[in-house]
C-alpha positions in Angstrom: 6.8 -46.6 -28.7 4.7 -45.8 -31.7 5.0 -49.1 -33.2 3.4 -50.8 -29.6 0.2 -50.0 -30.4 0.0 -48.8 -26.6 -1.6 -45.3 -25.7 1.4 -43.1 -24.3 1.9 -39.6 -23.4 6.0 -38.8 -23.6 7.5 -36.2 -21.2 11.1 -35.0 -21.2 11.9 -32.5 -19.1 15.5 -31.9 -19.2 16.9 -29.3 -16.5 14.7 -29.0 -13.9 15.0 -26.2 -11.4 13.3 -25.5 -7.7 12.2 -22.3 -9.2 8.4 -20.8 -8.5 6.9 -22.8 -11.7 5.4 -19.5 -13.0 4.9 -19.8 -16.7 3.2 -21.6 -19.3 4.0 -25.3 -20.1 4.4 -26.1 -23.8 3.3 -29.7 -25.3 4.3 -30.2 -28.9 3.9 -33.2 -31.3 7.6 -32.0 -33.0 10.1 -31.8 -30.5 9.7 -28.0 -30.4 11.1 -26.3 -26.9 11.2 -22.9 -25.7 14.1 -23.6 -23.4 15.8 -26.6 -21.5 14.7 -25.3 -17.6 11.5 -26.0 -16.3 10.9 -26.0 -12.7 9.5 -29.3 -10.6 6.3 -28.0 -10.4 5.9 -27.2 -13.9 6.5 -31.0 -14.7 4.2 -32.2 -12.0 1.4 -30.2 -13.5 2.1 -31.2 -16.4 2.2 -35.4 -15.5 -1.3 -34.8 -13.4 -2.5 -32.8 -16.7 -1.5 -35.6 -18.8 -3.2 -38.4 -16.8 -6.5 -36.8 -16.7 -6.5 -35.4 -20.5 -6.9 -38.0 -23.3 -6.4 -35.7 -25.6 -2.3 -36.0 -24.8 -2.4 -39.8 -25.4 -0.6 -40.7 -28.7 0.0 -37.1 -29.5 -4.2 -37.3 -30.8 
């Protein structure tokens, strides 16, 4: 991905739950998690937050 020269923003949500999606997401340039579980909504804020932040593109 790096080496395409395209902008990207990378999200790997790994278990995801139907859970209430109260909490804080985290977004790290090292691969840093707080735990594998993240509900749906969680990741759908997240994709929406990504989109409309530029600041996420490229990990700038």
């Amino acid at each position: 991905m790096r080496a395409s020269g395209l902008d990207r923003t990378l999200i790997q949500p790994v278990h995801l739950t139907d859970d209430a999606g109260a909490g804080e997401l985290l977004a790290s340039l090292d691969g840093a998690l707080r735990s594998l579980k993240i509900a749906r909504r969680l990741v759908g804020r997240c994709l929406a937050d990504a989109l409309r932040q530029p600041a996420w593109l490229g990990g700038r």
